[in-house]
N, C-alpha and C positions, 0 to 999 in steps of 0.2 A: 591655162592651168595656173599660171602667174596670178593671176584676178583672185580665180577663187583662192588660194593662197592667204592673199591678202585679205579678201573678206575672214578667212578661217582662223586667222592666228590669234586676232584678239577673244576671240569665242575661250580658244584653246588655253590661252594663258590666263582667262580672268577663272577658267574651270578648273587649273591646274592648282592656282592661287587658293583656291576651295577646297580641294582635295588636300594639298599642302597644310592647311587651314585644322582641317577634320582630320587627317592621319587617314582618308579615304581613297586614297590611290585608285587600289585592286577595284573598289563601286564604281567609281567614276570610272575605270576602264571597259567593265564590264557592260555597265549603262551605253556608253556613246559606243561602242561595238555595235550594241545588240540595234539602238536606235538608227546608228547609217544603215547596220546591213537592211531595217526596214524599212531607213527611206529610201536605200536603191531599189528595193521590188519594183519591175514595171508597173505592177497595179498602182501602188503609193506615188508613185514619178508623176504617173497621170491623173491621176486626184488631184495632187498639187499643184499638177499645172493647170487645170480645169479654172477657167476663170470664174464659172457659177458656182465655186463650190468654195466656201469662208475656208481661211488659214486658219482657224480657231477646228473646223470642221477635222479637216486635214490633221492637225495637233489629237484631237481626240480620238483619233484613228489610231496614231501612232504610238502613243499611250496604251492605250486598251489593248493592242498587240503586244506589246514591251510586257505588260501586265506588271508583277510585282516585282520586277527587276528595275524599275524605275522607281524612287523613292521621290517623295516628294520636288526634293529638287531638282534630279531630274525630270522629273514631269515639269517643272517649271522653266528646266533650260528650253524643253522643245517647245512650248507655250511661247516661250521668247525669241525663238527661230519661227514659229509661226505667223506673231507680230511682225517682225523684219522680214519676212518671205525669204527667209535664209536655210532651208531644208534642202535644196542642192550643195550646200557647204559643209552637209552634217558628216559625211565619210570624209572629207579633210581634215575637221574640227578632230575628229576623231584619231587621224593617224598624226596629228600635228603635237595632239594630247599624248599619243603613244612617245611621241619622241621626247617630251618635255620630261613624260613618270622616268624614262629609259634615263636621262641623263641625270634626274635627281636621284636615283638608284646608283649612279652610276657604272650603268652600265650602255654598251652599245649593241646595234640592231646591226645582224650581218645579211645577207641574201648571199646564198653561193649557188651560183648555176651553171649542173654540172650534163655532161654528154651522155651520161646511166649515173644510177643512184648507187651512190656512196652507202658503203656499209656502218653500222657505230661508230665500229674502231676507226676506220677512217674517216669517219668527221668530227669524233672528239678528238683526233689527233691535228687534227684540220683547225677547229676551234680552239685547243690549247696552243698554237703556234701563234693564230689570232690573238686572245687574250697578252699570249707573252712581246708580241710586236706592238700591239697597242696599249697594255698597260691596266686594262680592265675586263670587267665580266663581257664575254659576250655571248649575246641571245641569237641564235644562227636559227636560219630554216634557209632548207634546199629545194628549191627549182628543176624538173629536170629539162633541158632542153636540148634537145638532136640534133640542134642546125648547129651547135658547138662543136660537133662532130669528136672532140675528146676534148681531154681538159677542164678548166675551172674558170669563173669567170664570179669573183667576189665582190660585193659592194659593200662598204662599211662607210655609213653617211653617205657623205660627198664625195669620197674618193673609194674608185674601181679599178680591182686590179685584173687584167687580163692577161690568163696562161692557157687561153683555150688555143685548138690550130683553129678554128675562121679568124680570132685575132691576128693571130702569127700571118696567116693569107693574106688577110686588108691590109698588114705591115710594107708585107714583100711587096704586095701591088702596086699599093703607094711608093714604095721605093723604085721599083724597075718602071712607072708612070713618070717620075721625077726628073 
Protein backbone atom coordinates (compact mmCIF):
# COMPACT_ATOMS: atom_id res chain seq x y z
CA UNK A 1 0.00 0.00 0.00
CA UNK A 2 3.07 2.13 0.91
CA UNK A 3 4.18 1.88 -3.05
CA UNK A 4 1.06 2.90 -4.48
CA UNK A 5 1.06 5.64 -2.00
CA UNK A 6 3.96 6.96 -3.31
CA UNK A 7 3.33 6.64 -6.78
CA UNK A 8 -0.30 8.46 -5.90
CA UNK A 9 0.71 11.52 -4.11
CA UNK A 10 2.58 13.42 -6.60
CA UNK A 11 -0.53 12.82 -9.18
CA UNK A 12 -2.63 14.22 -6.07
CA UNK A 13 -0.84 17.23 -5.30
CA UNK A 14 0.13 18.51 -8.93
CA UNK A 15 -4.21 17.94 -9.23
CA UNK A 16 -4.81 19.58 -6.19
CA UNK A 17 -2.19 22.59 -7.24
CA UNK A 18 -4.85 22.79 -10.31
CA UNK A 19 -7.94 22.74 -8.64
CA UNK A 20 -6.38 25.33 -6.23
CA UNK A 21 -5.37 27.18 -9.37
CA UNK A 22 -9.16 27.16 -10.92
CA UNK A 23 -11.16 27.52 -7.68
CA UNK A 24 -12.13 23.80 -8.96
CA UNK A 25 -12.27 21.64 -6.01
CA UNK A 26 -15.92 20.30 -6.03
CA UNK A 27 -14.79 19.05 -10.35
CA UNK A 28 -11.70 17.70 -9.59
CA UNK A 29 -13.50 15.77 -6.86
CA UNK A 30 -16.07 14.80 -8.53
CA UNK A 31 -13.92 13.77 -11.84
CA UNK A 32 -11.31 11.44 -9.92
CA UNK A 33 -14.37 9.78 -7.86
CA UNK A 34 -16.29 8.96 -10.72
CA UNK A 35 -12.79 7.93 -12.78
CA UNK A 36 -11.17 5.21 -9.84
CA UNK A 37 -14.61 3.98 -9.08
CA UNK A 38 -14.28 3.11 -13.13
CA UNK A 39 -11.02 2.06 -13.04
CA UNK A 40 -11.86 -0.41 -10.10
CA UNK A 41 -14.58 -2.30 -12.32
CA UNK A 42 -13.18 -5.78 -12.72
CA UNK A 43 -13.99 -5.39 -16.34
CA UNK A 44 -11.61 -2.10 -16.55
CA UNK A 45 -8.89 -3.83 -14.14
CA UNK A 46 -8.61 -6.43 -16.94
CA UNK A 47 -8.43 -4.38 -19.90
CA UNK A 48 -5.75 -2.70 -18.44
CA UNK A 49 -4.06 -5.37 -17.49
CA UNK A 50 -4.42 -7.13 -20.89
CA UNK A 51 -0.99 -6.80 -22.36
CA UNK A 52 -2.70 -6.71 -26.16
CA UNK A 53 -4.64 -4.10 -25.49
CA UNK A 54 -2.74 -0.07 -25.86
CA UNK A 55 -3.03 2.17 -22.58
CA UNK A 56 -4.32 4.87 -24.98
CA UNK A 57 -7.05 2.06 -25.71
CA UNK A 58 -7.84 1.56 -21.94
CA UNK A 59 -7.84 5.65 -21.38
CA UNK A 60 -10.52 5.87 -24.19
CA UNK A 61 -12.58 3.45 -22.41
CA UNK A 62 -12.49 5.23 -19.32
CA UNK A 63 -13.42 8.44 -20.71
CA UNK A 64 -16.33 7.50 -22.68
CA UNK A 65 -17.72 5.96 -19.43
CA UNK A 66 -16.98 9.12 -17.31
CA UNK A 67 -18.69 10.86 -20.34
CA UNK A 68 -19.22 14.61 -19.52
CA UNK A 69 -18.20 14.59 -16.13
CA UNK A 70 -14.75 14.59 -17.20
CA UNK A 71 -13.76 18.07 -18.72
CA UNK A 72 -11.04 18.33 -20.79
CA UNK A 73 -8.62 18.04 -18.17
CA UNK A 74 -9.65 15.56 -16.83
CA UNK A 75 -9.77 13.47 -19.68
CA UNK A 76 -6.19 14.44 -20.00
CA UNK A 77 -5.12 13.40 -16.46
CA UNK A 78 -6.32 9.82 -17.30
CA UNK A 79 -4.47 10.03 -20.99
CA UNK A 80 -1.60 10.81 -18.61
CA UNK A 81 -2.17 7.69 -16.24
CA UNK A 82 -2.56 5.76 -19.31
CA UNK A 83 1.10 6.94 -20.79
CA UNK A 84 2.74 6.00 -17.12
CA UNK A 85 0.52 2.72 -16.92
CA UNK A 86 -0.60 4.31 -13.54
CA UNK A 87 -4.49 3.52 -13.50
CA UNK A 88 -4.13 1.06 -10.55
CA UNK A 89 -3.12 4.39 -8.57
CA UNK A 90 -6.15 6.16 -9.65
CA UNK A 91 -8.55 5.30 -6.40
CA UNK A 92 -5.40 6.47 -4.28
CA UNK A 93 -4.82 9.61 -6.48
CA UNK A 94 -8.25 10.09 -5.66
CA UNK A 95 -8.64 9.76 -1.89
CA UNK A 96 -5.10 11.27 -1.45
CA UNK A 97 -6.94 14.31 -3.41
CA UNK A 98 -9.84 13.92 -0.92
CA UNK A 99 -7.58 14.71 1.94
CA UNK A 100 -5.51 17.55 0.39
CA UNK A 101 -9.38 19.53 -0.78
CA UNK A 102 -10.36 18.34 3.11
CA UNK A 103 -7.41 20.30 4.73
CA UNK A 104 -7.57 23.36 2.44
CA UNK A 105 -11.22 23.57 3.51
CA UNK A 106 -10.20 23.08 6.50
CA UNK A 107 -11.82 20.60 7.50
CA UNK A 108 -11.27 16.96 8.69
CA UNK A 109 -12.45 13.32 7.50
CA UNK A 110 -13.88 11.18 10.51
CA UNK A 111 -14.90 7.25 10.20
CA UNK A 112 -16.84 6.13 13.31
CA UNK A 113 -17.41 2.61 13.50
CA UNK A 114 -20.04 1.90 15.38
CA UNK A 115 -21.78 -1.78 16.97
CA UNK A 116 -25.71 -0.53 15.48
CA UNK A 117 -26.35 2.60 13.77
CA UNK A 118 -26.34 5.83 15.46
CA UNK A 119 -29.25 7.97 15.35
CA UNK A 120 -28.95 12.02 14.04
CA UNK A 121 -29.07 13.17 17.36
CA UNK A 122 -26.52 10.99 18.33
CA UNK A 123 -24.02 11.52 15.77
CA UNK A 124 -24.18 15.22 15.47
CA UNK A 125 -23.80 15.08 19.00
CA UNK A 126 -20.92 12.76 18.27
CA UNK A 127 -19.50 15.08 15.59
CA UNK A 128 -19.87 18.44 17.56
CA UNK A 129 -17.75 16.89 20.51
CA UNK A 130 -15.38 15.97 17.45
CA UNK A 131 -15.25 19.54 15.99
CA UNK A 132 -14.98 20.98 19.56
CA UNK A 133 -11.70 18.53 20.67
CA UNK A 134 -10.18 19.08 17.36
CA UNK A 135 -10.85 22.58 16.62
CA UNK A 136 -12.48 22.19 13.04
CA UNK A 137 -15.21 21.18 10.65
CA UNK A 138 -15.60 17.73 10.57
CA UNK A 139 -17.05 15.49 7.80
CA UNK A 140 -18.12 12.18 9.72
CA UNK A 141 -19.62 8.93 7.85
CA UNK A 142 -20.47 5.83 9.94
CA UNK A 143 -19.55 2.28 9.50
CA UNK A 144 -21.54 -0.32 11.13
CA UNK A 145 -19.59 -3.03 12.35
CA UNK A 146 -20.90 -6.09 14.86
CA UNK A 147 -17.69 -7.70 15.73
CA UNK A 148 -17.44 -4.09 17.95
CA UNK A 149 -19.88 -5.85 19.69
CA UNK A 150 -20.92 -2.11 21.39
CA UNK A 151 -19.30 1.04 21.50
CA UNK A 152 -17.40 3.36 19.10
CA UNK A 153 -14.37 3.06 17.51
CA UNK A 154 -13.29 6.75 15.62
CA UNK A 155 -10.59 7.58 13.17
CA UNK A 156 -9.66 11.07 12.52
CA UNK A 157 -6.49 10.97 10.27
CA UNK A 158 -3.95 9.18 11.85
CA UNK A 159 -5.11 9.02 15.06
CA UNK A 160 -7.95 6.39 16.48
CA UNK A 161 -9.79 6.39 19.29
CA UNK A 162 -11.01 3.18 20.71
CA UNK A 163 -14.21 3.02 23.15
CA UNK A 164 -15.61 -0.18 21.72
CA UNK A 165 -15.65 -3.65 24.32
CA UNK A 166 -13.46 -5.89 21.61
CA UNK A 167 -10.96 -2.88 22.41
CA UNK A 168 -11.46 -2.84 25.92
CA UNK A 169 -11.17 -7.18 25.56
CA UNK A 170 -7.53 -6.99 23.34
CA UNK A 171 -6.67 -4.45 26.47
CA UNK A 172 -7.42 -6.97 29.28
CA UNK A 173 -5.98 -9.80 27.25
CA UNK A 174 -2.85 -8.16 26.80
CA UNK A 175 -2.84 -7.25 30.29
CA UNK A 176 -3.70 -10.71 32.10
CA UNK A 177 -1.08 -12.14 28.90
CA UNK A 178 1.67 -9.81 30.37
Amino acid sequence: MAEITTIARPYAEAIAKLAGEARSWQAWSDMLALAAQVAADPQVTALAGNPAIPAERVADVIISVCGKTLNSEGANFVRLLAENKRFNALPEIARLFEEIKAAQEGTLEARIGTAFELSAEQMAGLVAKLEAKFGRKINASQEVDTALIGGVVIQVGDEVMDASVRGRLASMAATLKA
